[in-house]
C-alpha positions as CSV (number, residue, x, y, z in Angstrom):
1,X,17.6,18.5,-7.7
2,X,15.5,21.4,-7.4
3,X,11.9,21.4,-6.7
4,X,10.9,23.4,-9.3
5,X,12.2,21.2,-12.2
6,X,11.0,18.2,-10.5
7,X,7.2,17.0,-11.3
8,X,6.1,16.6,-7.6
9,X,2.3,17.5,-7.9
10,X,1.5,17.3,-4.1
11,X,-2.3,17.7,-2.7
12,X,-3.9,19.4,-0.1
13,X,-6.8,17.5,0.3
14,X,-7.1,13.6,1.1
15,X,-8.6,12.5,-2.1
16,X,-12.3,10.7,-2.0
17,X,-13.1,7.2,-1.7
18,X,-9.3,6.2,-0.6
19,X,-9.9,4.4,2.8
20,X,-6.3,3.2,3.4
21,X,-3.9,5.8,4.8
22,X,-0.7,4.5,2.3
23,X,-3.1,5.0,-0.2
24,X,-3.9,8.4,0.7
25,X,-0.5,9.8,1.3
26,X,0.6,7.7,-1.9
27,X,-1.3,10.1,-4.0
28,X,-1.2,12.9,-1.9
29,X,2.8,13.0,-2.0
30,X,2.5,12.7,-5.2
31,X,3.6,9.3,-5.4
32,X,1.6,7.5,-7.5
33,X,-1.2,8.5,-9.8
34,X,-4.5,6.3,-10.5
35,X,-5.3,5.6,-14.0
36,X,-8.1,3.6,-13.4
37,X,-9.1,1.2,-10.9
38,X,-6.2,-1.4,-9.3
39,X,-3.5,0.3,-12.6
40,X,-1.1,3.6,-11.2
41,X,1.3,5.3,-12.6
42,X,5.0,6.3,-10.7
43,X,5.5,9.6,-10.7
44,X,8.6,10.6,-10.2
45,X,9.2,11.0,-6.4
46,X,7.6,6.9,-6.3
47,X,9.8,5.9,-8.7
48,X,12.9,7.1,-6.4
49,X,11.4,4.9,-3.6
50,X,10.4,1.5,-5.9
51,X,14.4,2.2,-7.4
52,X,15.9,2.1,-3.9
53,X,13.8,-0.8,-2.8
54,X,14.9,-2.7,-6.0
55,X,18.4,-1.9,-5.5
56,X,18.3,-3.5,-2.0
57,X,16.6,-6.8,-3.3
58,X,19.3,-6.9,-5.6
59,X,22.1,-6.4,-3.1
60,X,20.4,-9.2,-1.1
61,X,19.8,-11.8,-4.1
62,X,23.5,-11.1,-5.5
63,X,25.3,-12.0,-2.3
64,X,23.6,-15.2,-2.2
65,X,24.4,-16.3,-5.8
66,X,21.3,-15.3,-7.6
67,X,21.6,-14.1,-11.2
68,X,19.2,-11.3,-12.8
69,X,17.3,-11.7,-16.0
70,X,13.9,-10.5,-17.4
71,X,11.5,-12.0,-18.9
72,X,8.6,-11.3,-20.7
73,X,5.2,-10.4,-20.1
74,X,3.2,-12.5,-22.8
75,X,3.0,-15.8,-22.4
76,X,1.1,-18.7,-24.5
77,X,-1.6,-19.7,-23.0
78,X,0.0,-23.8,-24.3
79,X,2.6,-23.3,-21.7
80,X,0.4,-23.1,-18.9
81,X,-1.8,-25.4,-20.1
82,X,0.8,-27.9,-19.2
83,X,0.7,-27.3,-15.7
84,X,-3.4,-27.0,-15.7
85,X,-2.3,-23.5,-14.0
86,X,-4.7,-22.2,-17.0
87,X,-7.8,-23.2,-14.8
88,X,-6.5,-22.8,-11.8
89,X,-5.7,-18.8,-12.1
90,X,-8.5,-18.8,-15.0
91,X,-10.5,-16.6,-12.6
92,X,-7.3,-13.9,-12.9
93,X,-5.9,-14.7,-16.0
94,X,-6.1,-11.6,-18.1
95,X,-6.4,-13.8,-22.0
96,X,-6.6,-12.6,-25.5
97,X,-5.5,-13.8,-29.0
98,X,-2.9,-12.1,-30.7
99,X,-3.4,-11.1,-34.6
100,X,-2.6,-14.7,-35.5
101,X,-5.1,-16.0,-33.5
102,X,-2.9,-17.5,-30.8
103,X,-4.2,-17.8,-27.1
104,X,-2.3,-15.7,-25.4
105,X,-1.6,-14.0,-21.5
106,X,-0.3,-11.7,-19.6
107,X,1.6,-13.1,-17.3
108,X,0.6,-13.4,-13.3
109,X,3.5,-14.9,-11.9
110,X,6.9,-16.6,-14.1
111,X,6.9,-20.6,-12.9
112,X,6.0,-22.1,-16.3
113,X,8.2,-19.7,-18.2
114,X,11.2,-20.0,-16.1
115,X,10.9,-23.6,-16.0
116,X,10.5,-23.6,-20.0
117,X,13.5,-21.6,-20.3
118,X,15.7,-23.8,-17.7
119,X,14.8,-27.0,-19.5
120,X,16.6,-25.6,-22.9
121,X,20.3,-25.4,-21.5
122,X,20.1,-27.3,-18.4
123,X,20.9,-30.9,-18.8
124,X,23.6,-32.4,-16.5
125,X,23.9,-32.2,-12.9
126,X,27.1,-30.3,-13.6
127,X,25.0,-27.2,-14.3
128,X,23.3,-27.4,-10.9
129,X,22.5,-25.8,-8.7
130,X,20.9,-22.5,-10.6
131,X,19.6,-19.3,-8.6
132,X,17.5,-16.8,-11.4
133,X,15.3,-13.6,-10.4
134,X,14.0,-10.7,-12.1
135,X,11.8,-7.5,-11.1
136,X,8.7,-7.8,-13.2
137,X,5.3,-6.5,-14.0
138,X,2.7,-9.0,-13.2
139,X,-0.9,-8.4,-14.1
140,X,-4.0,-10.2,-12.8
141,X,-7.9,-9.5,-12.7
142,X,-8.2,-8.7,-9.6
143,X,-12.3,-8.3,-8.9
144,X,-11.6,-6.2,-6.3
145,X,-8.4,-4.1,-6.2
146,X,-8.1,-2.6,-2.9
147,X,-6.0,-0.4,-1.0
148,X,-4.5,1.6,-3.7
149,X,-0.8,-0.4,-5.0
150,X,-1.5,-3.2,-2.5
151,X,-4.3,-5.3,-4.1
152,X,-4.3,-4.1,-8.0
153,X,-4.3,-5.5,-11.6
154,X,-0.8,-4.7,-12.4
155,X,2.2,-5.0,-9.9
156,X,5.5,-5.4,-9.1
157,X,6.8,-8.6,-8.0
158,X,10.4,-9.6,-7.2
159,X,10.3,-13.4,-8.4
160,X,13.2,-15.8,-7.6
161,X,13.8,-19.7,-8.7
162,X,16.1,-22.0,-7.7
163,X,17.0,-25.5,-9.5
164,X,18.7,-28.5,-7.6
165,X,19.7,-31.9,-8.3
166,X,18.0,-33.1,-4.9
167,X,16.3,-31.9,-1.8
168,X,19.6,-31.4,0.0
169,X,20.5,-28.2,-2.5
170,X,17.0,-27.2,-2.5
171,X,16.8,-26.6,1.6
172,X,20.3,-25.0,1.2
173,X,19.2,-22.2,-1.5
174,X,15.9,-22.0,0.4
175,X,17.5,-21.2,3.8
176,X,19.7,-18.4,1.9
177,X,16.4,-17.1,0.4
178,X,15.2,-17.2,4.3
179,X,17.8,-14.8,5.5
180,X,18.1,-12.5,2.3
181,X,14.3,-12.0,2.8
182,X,14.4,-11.2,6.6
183,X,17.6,-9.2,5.4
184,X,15.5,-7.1,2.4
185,X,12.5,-6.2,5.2
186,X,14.4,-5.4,7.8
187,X,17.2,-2.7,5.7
188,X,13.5,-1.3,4.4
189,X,12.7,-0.8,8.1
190,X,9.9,-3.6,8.9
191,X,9.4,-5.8,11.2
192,X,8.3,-9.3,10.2
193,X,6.1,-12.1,11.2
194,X,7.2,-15.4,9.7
195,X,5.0,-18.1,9.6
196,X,4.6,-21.6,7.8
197,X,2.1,-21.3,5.0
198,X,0.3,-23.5,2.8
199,X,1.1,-23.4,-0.5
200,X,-2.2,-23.2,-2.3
201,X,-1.4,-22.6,-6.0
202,X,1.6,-22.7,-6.1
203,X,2.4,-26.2,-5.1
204,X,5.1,-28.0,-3.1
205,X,5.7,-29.6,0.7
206,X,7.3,-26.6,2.5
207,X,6.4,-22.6,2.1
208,X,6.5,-19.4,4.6
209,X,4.8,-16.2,4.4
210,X,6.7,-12.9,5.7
211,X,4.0,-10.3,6.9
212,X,3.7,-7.4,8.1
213,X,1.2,-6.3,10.7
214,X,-1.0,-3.1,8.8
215,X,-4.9,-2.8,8.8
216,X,-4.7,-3.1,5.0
217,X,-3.5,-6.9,5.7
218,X,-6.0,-9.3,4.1
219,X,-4.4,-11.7,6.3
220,X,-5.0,-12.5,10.3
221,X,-1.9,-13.6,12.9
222,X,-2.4,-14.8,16.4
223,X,0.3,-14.5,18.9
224,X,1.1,-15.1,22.3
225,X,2.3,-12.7,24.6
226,X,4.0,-15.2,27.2
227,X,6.2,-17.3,24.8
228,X,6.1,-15.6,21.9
229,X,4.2,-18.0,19.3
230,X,2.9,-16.9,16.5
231,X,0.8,-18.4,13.6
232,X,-2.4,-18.0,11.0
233,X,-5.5,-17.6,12.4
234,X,-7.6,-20.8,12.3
235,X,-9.9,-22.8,14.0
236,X,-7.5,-24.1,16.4
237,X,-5.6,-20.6,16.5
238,X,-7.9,-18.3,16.9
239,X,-8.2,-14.7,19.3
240,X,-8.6,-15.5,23.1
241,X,-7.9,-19.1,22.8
242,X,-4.8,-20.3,25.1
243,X,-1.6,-20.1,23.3
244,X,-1.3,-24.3,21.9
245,X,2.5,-23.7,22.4
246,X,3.4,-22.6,26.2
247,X,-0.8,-23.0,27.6
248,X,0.0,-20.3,30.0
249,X,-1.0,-17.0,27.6
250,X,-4.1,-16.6,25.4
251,X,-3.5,-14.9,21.8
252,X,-4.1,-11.7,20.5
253,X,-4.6,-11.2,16.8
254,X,-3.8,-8.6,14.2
255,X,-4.5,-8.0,11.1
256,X,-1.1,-8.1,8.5
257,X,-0.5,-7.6,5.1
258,X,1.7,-10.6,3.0
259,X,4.5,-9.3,1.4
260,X,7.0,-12.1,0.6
261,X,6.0,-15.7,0.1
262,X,9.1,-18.5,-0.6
263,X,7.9,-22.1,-1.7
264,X,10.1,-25.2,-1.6
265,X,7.9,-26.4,-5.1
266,X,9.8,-30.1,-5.4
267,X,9.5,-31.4,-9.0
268,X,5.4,-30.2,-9.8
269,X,6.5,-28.0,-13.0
270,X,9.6,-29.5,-14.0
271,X,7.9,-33.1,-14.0
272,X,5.2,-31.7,-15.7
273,X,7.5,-29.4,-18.7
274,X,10.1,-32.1,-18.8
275,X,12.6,-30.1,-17.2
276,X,15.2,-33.0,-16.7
277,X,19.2,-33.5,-16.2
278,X,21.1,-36.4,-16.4
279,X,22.7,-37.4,-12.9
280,X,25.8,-38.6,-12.3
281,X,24.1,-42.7,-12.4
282,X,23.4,-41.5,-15.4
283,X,19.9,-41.7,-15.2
284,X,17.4,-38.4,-16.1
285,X,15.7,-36.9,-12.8
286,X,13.3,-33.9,-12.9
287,X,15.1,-30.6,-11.4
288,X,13.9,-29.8,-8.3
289,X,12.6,-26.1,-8.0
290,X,11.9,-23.4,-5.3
291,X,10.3,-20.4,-5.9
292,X,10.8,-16.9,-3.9
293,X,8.0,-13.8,-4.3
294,X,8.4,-10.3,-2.7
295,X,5.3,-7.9,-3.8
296,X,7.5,-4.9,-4.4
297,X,4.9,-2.3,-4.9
298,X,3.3,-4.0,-1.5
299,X,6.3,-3.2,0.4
300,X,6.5,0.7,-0.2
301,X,2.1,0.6,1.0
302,X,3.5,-1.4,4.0
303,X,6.6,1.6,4.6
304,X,4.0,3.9,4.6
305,X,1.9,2.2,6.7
306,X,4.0,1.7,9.6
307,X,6.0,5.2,8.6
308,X,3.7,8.4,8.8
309,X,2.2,10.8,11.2
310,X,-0.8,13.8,11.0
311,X,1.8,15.4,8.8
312,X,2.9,12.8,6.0
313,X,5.2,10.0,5.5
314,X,8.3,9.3,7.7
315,X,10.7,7.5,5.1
316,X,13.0,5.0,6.8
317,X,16.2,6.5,6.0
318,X,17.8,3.3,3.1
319,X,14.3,3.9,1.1
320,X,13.9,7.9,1.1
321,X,13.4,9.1,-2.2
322,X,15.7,12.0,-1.6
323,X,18.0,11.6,2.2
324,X,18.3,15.7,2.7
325,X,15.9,18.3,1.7
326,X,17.1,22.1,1.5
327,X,14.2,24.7,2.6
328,X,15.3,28.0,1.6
329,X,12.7,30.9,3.3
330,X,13.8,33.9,1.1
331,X,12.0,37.1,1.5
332,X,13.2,38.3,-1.7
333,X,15.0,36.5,-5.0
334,X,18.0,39.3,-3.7
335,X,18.8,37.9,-0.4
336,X,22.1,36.7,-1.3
337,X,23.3,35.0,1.4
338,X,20.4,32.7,1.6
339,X,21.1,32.0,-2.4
340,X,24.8,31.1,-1.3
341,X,24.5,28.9,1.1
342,X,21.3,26.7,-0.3
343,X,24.1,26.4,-3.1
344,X,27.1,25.8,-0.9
345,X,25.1,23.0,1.1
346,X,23.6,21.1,-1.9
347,X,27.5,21.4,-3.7
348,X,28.8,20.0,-0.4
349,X,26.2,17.3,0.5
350,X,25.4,16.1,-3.1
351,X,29.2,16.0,-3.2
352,X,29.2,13.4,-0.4
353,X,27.1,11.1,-2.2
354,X,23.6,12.2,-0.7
355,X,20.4,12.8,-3.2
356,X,19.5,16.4,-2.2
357,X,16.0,18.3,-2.8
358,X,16.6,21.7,-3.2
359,X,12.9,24.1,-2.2
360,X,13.1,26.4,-4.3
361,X,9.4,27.4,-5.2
362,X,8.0,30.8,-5.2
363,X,5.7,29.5,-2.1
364,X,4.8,31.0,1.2
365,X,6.8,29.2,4.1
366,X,3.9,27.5,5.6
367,X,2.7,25.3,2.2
368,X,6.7,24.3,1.8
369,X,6.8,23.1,5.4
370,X,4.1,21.4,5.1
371,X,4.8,19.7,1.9
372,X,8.5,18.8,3.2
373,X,6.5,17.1,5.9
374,X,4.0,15.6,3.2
375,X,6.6,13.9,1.4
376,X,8.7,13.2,4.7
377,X,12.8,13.2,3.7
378,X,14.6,11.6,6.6
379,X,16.8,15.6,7.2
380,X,15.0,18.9,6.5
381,X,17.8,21.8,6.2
382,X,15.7,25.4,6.7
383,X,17.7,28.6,6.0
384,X,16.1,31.7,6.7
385,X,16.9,35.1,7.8
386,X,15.9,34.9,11.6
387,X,18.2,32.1,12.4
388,X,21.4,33.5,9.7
389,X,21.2,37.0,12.3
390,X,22.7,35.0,14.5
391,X,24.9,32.5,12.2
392,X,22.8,29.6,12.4
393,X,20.5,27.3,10.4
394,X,17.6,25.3,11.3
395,X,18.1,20.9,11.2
396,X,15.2,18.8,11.2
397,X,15.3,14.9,11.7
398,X,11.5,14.0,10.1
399,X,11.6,10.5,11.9
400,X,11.9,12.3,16.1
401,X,11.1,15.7,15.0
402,X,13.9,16.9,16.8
403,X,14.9,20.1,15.6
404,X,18.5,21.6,16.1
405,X,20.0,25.0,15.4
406,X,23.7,24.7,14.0
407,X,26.1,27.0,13.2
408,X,26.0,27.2,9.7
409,X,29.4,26.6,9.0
410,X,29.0,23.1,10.7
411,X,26.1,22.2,8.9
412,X,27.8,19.7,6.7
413,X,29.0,17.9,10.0
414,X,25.5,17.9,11.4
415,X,23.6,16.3,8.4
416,X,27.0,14.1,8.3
417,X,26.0,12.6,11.5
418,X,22.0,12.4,10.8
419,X,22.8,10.2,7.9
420,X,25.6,8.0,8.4
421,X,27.7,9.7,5.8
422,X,31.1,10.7,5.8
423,X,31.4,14.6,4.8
424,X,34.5,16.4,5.0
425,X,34.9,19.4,6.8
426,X,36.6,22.3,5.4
């Protein structure tokens, strides 16, 4: 891909009244784009990253049995009135009536509809258990959208259901969703704290919340040092106290960001929807549901969070919107062997299954370093004429800043070992 037919509208400048830095590198990368308060637009480059984070949810959620589907964005306001969800999220719920004057929503999170849908083709044990998820737009009223993609009206949520005959199969899919999820965070390079939650809203006995330690967290986590405890701040679990588990350390807190929450939900919306199946006693029993949420758009904030420096973004290598990018430093459009080998390289590397960005702007060298830097690729290639005197080219690794000259015919090999991919050497 070259730069040049690519829409990657990069800023100088930190733009006013942003106050987290994911927020500010968001938009000056030229990420994301605000269209009004708490509502952005993906640009092109953040589209690449939101794809490559989707793809690795649903790598995750395949291998343990779940099935994809999408559904849709308006909802009758009826359906949730059978929950009483209606008043319960009322202060959110973004309502309006449709030409034929039926209350409707958009929909800010999938449990009524999922469960309305279920109850329509499952009715015998024999279809149980059933795994679903989809990668949806969610929209709520938030009063005060924050932090850029983290708090804001319209989102992206990975949401996952599960439906068992009993409690048995309900723990079982809800340990799967337990690893998948510690799987998903840690291939998009964070680090979680997992903690027991309560459930609030959503209902049901058992939940946990995956977070994230960030200063754009809304949430606090106390921990201990000595033995490694960690929980919600409370009352009881609060900064200096001694740690409640070993009583030898005192806890620290930190502020962290919630990105996944998973909810072992019983029988609350399939009791109340009439979501039933007909056991093998032959009697009907309500399903028995989990639910699983990851705040997709959350997690690219939190990768910036815990990935930049001065310079820009460090993208963890599985998320990068683009794994190699080519600097060419041409004096003139006629320095041919410059041309060559920015065309060789991307031939050879793209040809490898990497996604290459190719430099090729009319700019001075110092605002294309500093924008490769901006946007942070994992491998920076540089080719100019200093270095080709004496055969060699210029390899940057954006996460160490190690920089190594290689003889350009090995350059393939180099970038081969930065990645993890298997090039062949001619």
């Amino acid at each position: 891909m070259k730069w040049s037919n690519y829409f990657i509208p990069t800023l100088k400048e930190t733009p006013i009244g942003t106050e987290a830095v994911s927020h500010q590198l968001l938009l000056r990368a030229g990420l994301v784009h605000m269209l009004t308060s708490g509502v952005y637009s993906y640009l092109p480059l953040g589209l690449r990253v939101l794809k490559r984070i989707e793809d690795i949810i649903r790598e995750e959620m395949n291998a343990i049995g779940a099935n994809e589907l999408f559904l849709p964005c308006l909802h009758p306001i009826d359906l949730w009135k059978q929950t009483g969800r209606d008043e319960v999220l009322a202060d959110v719920m973004i309502k309006f009536e449709d030409n034929r004057k039926r209350p409707m929503c958009l929909g800010p999170t999938h449990e009524e509809v999922i469960t309305n849908l279920v109850k329509d083709f499952i009715q015998s044990y024999r279809q149980l258990p059933v795994v679903l998820y989809q990668i949806q737009t969610k929209f709520r009223d938030e009063l005060r959208a924050r932090f850029g993609i983290v708090r804001a009206c319209e989102f992206i949520m990975k949401d996952a259901y599960s439906f068992d005959r009993d409690k048995k199969g309900l723990a079982k899919n809800y340990d799967l969703m337990y690893g998948a999820y510690k799987n998903v965070f840690q291939r998009c390079g964070l680090k979680t704290v997992i903690l027991e939650a309560d459930s609030g809203a959503m209902g049901g006995d058992v939940s946990h919340e995956f977070m994230v330690p960030a200063s754009i967290g809304e949430d606090t986590v106390v921990s201990c040092s000595a033995c490694g405890f960690q929980a919600g701040a409370s009352e009881e679990n609060a900064e200096g106290k001694p740690c409640p588990k070993c009583k030898k350390g005192n806890l620290t807190a930190q502020v962290a960001i919630e990105l996944g929450h998973i909810f072992q939900l019983g029988t609350k919306y399939s009791q109340a929807q009439g979501a039933q199946f007909l056991d093998e006693d032959g009697k009907q029993k309500p399903i028995i549901m989990g639910c699983y949420g990851i705040g997709v758009s959350r997690v690219i904030a939190a990768i910036i969070e815990k990935h930049n420096d001065d310079k820009g973004i460090i993208w963890p290598r599985q998320v990068a919107p683009f794994d190699v990018e080519i600097l060419p430093i041409q004096g003139s459009k006629e320095d041919k062997e410059i041309k060559d080998l920015t065309d060789r390289y991307y031939a050879d590397l793209t040809a490898q299954g990497l996604e290459v960005l190719v430099d090729d702007r009319e700019e001075t060298a110092g605002r294309k370093f500093n924008d490769a830097d901006l946007i942070g690729i994992p491998v920076r290639i540089t080719i100019g004429k200093r270095n080709l005197a004496e055969g060699k080219v210029e390899i940057k690794d954006r996460e160490t800043n190690e920089v190594i000259l290689a003889e350009k015919g090995q350059v393939k090999k180099k970038v081969s070992e930065m990645t993890g991919s298997v090039c062949r050497i001619n």
